[in-house]
N, C-alpha and C positions, 0 to 999 in steps of 0.2 A: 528477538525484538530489538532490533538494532537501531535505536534512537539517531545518531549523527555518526555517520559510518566518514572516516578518515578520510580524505579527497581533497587536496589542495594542490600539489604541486608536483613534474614531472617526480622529484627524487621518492614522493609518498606515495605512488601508485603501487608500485610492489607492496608496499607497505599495507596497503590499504585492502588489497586485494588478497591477501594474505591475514586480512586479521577480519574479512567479510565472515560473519555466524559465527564470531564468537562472543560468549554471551554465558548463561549458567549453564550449570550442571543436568538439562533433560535428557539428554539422550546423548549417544557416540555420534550424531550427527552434529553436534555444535562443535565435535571435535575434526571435524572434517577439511582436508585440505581446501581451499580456494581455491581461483583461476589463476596461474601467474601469468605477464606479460614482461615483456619488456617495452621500455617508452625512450625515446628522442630528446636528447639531454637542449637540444635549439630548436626552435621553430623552424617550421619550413621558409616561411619571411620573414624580413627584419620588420621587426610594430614600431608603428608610424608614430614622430615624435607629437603629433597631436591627433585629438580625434573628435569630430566633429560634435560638441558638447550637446547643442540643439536636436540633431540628429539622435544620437542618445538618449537622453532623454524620451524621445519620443517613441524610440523603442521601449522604455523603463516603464512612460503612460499607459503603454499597450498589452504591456505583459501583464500591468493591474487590471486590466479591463479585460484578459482572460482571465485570470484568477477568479474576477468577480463573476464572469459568464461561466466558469466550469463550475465552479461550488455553485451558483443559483442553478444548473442542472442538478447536480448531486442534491441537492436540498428537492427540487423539486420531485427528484424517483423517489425522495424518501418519503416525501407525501402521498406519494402514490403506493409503497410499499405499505405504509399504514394504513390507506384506504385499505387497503388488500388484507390486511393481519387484521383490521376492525371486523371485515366481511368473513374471515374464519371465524373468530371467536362469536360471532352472532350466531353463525351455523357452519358448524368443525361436519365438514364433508370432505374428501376427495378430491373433488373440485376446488372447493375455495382454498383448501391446501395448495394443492397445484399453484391454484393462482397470486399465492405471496409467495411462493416459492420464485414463479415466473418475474414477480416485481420485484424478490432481493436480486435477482440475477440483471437484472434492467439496473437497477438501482448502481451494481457496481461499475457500469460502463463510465460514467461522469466521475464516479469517485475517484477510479483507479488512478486516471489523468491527472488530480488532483496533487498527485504525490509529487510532484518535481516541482511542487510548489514549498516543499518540507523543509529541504536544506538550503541553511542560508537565512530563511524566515522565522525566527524563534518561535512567532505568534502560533505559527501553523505548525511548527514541530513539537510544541510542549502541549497541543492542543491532541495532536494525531492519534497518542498512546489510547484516547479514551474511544475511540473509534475504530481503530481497527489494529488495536495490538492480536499477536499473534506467536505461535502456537500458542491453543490456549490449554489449562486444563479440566476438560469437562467436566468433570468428577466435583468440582468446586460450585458446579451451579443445577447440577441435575443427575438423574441414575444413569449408572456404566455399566456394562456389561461385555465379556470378554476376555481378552488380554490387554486392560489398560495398560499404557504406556503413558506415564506421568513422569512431572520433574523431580530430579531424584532429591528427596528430601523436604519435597513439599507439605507441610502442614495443610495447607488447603484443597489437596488434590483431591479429596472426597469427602468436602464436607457438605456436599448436597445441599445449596440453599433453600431447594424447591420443597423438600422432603424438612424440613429443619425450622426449628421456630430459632433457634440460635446455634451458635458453631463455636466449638472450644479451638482454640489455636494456642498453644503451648498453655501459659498457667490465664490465658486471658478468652472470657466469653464473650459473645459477642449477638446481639439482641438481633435478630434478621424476621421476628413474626411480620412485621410492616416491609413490605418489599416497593420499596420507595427509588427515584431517579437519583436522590441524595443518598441511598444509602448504596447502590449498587457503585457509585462511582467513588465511592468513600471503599469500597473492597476490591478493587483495581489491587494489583503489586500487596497484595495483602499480606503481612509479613513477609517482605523483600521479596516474596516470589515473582518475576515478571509472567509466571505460568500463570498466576492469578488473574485471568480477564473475567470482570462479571461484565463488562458492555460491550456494545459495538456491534457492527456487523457482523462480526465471528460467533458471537452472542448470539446473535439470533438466527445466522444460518444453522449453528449448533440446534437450537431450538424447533427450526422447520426440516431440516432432514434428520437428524439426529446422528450417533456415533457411525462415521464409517466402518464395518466392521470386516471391508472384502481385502484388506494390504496392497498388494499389488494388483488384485484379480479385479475385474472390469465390477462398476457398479460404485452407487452413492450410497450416501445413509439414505435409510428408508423407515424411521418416525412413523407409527401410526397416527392416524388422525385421530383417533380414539382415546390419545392423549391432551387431546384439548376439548374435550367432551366434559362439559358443567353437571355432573352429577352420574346416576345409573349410567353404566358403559363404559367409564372413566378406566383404560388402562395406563400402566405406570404407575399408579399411586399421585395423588397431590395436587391431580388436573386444575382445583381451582387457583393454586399457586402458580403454576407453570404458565394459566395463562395471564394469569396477573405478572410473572416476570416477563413474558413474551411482550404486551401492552408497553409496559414501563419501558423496557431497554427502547424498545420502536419510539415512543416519545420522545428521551432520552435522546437520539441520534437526530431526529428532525431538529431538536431546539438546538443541539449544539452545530449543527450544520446554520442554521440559522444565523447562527453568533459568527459563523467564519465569513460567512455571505456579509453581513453589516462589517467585519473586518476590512474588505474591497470595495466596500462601495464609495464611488468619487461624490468627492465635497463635503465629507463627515469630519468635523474637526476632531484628533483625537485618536482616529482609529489607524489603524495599522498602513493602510495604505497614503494617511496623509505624510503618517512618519517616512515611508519609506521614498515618497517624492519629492521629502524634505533632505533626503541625501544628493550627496554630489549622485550625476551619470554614471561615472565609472561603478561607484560601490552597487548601483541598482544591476547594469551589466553582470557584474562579478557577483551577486546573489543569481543568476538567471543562469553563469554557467556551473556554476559551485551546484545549484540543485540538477542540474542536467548530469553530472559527473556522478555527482555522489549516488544517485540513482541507480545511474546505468552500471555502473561499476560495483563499490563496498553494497549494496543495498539488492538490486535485483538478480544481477548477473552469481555477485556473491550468496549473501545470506539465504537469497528466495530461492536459486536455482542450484546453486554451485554444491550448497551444504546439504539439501535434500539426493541431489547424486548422487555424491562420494558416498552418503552412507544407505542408499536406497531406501530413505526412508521418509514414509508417508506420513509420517508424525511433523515433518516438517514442509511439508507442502501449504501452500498458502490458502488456498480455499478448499480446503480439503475435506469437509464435512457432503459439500455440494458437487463435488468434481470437476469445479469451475474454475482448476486454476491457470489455465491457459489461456482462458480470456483476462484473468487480474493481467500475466504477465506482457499477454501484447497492448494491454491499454495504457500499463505503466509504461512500455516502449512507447506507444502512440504518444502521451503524454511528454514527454522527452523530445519529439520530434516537432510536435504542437511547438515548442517554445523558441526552437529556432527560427521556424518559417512562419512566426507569428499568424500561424491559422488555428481553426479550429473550428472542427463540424456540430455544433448544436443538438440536445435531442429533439428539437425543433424540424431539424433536415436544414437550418439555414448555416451559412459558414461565417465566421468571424475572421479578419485577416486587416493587416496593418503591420506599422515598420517593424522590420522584424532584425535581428540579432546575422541573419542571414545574409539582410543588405546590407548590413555594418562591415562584414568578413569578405565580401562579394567587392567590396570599394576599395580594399586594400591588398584581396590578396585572393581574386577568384581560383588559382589551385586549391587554395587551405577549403576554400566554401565547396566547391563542387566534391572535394574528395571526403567533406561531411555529410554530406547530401549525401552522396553514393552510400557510406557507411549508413546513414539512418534508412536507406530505401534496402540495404540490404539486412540489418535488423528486423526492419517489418515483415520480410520475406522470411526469414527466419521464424519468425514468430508465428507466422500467417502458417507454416510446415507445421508447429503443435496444436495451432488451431483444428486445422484439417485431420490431420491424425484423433483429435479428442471426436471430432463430428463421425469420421469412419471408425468410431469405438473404443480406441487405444487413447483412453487419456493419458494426464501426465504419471499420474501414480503408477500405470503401468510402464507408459516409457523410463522410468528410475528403476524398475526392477531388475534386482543381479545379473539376473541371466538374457535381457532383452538386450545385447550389444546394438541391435540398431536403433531401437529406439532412445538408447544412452547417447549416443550420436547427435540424434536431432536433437539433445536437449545440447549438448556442448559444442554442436555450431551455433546455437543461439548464444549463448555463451560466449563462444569465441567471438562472435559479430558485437554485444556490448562491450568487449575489454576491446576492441582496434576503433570502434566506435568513441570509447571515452578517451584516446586519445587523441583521436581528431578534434574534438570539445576543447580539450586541453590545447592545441599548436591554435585552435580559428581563438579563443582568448587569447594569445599570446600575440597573436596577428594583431590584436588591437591595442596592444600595451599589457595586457592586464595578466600578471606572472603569479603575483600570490593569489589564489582563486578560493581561501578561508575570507571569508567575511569580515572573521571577529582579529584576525590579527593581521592583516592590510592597515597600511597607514598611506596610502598615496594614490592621488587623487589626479583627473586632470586636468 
């Protein structure tokens, strides 16, 4: 769980991309090599000694006004996903399974987009952990079975909340009979573990499929329904807990997707997007390619893709309870590409679109623009090959296995298409002036 992964400047890319999944001690995976690249010590043009502040700006307006349109989707599948988890828990069948199962998968289409809103934006990075941090360890909120594979050393990796009126963790107990939205997010990183996730998405995909138990071999978790069964029939043990924790976490993520959604919304004195229109242009820009970069590079190409590879290991795959992580990574692509071409498709079917980051790059230096474009159409295409492979039955956990050389392939040309892609990011900023691409330590303005 790589909170703000390294991405500032040509000299930090090696850097960066070399320290993508590292993190604690779970597995030989965190110890796994990265992508390297090499990057272009000059831009391809020389950045224009002004840049149209107005102009700016209006890119800076639009990229709020996506934020605010992608988290009101993401807020709104989640209302949908708990219509869906209310319709289980009234009556735990097959079907009504299926059918929250079908609305977390809906749900994470808006979400995933959301991410390249992270870096850059404090509000949304210190926000993110409680949503969809990741690997988690199950064992700390429910019964396992198998060969768990936990973080080494964890105190919480089996302390069952479901099963558990309370939990010892080293000389300190800890009261869990009330299974509350404050108390689940109060055991987040519980004792410094980051394996410690009790919310989020992850949370509750764990919840509706349950432990993947196939490695590399084709297949999800498969959770009886009979674990959400209120009395006689009840298997697992706890069912009235489990789905008392199932309810909670689902509330839980609506209210705080809410609170991000009132973060964008124009004309709120106060809130994050009025701060952020109170900055100069340039600083709003250089947050838009700072979260495009950091993404595509230390964060997805790294952490999510690169470090799952190297070590074949499906303990580090991103939605890996569901076997949905092929759609997380091309949304997070999608997302990334949403920000330059200031578009974006609605779960409405309508499209959103205005000045974008692309006409800016396009005014001064159409090689730098079109040969980003190229890169982001050929990521998608990259992405769009694990899509396709997951839908003809090779998801990704299969494509990481040791011995599938081709499908280790398709995962590091996508790979490769994010590391030549965030260099492009990096020369179309530079096109416009803007060289230090960290946020917090830029001091120049235009």
């Amino acid at each position: 769980m790589l909170r703000t992964p390294l991405w500032a400047t040509a000299s930090l890319l090696a850097a960066a991309i070399s320290l993508a999944g590292c993190g604690e001690d779970k597995a030989p995976a965190e110890q796994a090599a990265a992508p390297q690249t090499t990057t272009q010590s000059e831009p391809a043009a020389s950045a224009p000694d002004t840049l149209n502040s107005e102009a700016a700006q209006a890119v800076v307006k639009h990229y709020a006004d996506m934020a605010h349109a992608i988290f009101s989707d993401a807020h709104g599948t989640a209302l949908k996903l708990q219509e869906a988890i209310d319709a289980l828990l009234a009556e735990p069948t097959d079907a009504t399974l299926q059918a929250a199962k079908e609305a977390w998968l809906a749900a994470r289409v808006p979400y995933m987009q959301t991410e390249v809103f992270r870096f850059g934006n404090p509000v949304v990075d210190d926000w993110e952990g409680q949503l969809n941090a990741w690997p988690l360890d199950e064992g700390l909120i429910d019964y396992v079975e198998g060969d768990y594979q936990h973080a080494l050393g964890n105190p919480g990796a089996t302390a069952n909340i479901i099963a558990n009126q309370e939990v010892q963790i080293g000389e300190d107990k800890i009261d869990v009979s009330q299974i509350t939205g404050e108390l689940l997010a109060s055991l987040n990183e519980l004792a410094g573990s980051e394996a410690n996730v009790a919310t989020g998405y992850h949370a509750i995909e764990f919840l509706l499929w349950g432990q993947d138990l196939n490695g590399t071999n084709p297949g999800a978790g498969q959770r009886p329904v009979s674990d959400f069964i209120d009395g006689e029939g009840c298997t697992g043990g706890n069912c009235d807990r489990r789905r008392t924790y199932l309810k909670v976490a689902t509330d839980l993520l609506v209210s705080d997707l809410e609170e991000m959604v009132g973060q964008w919304e124009a004309g709120v004195a106060g809130n994050y997007r009025a701060s952020l229109e109170a900055e100069s242009a340039e600083n709003g820009l250089r947050k838009m390619f700072f979260g495009m970069g950091s993404l595509s590079l230390g964060e997805l190409a790294g952490e999510r893709m690169k470090v799952a590879l190297e070590a074949n290991s499906t303990e580090d795959e991103h939605d890996c309870f569901s076997d949905n992580t092929h759609n997380s990574h091309f949304f997070n692509a999608k997302g990334i590409r949403n920000i330059y071409l200031g578009e974006y498709l609605r779960t409405d079917g309508s499209t959103l679109t205005g000045p974008s980051l692309a006409s800016l790059v396009e005014g001064v230096s159409p090689e730098i623009d079109s040969d980003l474009k190229t890169n982001l159409e050929t990521t998608e295409a990259k992405m769009q090959v694990l899509v396709a492979s997951a839908n003809d039955g090779e998801a990704f956990d299969q494509l990481i296995a040791p011995d599938n050389n081709e499908g280790q392939e398709k995962v590091r040309a996508a790979i490769a298409a994010l590391v030549a892609q965030t260099a492009s990011i990096e020369q179309a900023a530079a096109a416009l002036g803007i060289k230090d691409l960290n946020p917090d330590t830029a001091d120049h303005e235009f």
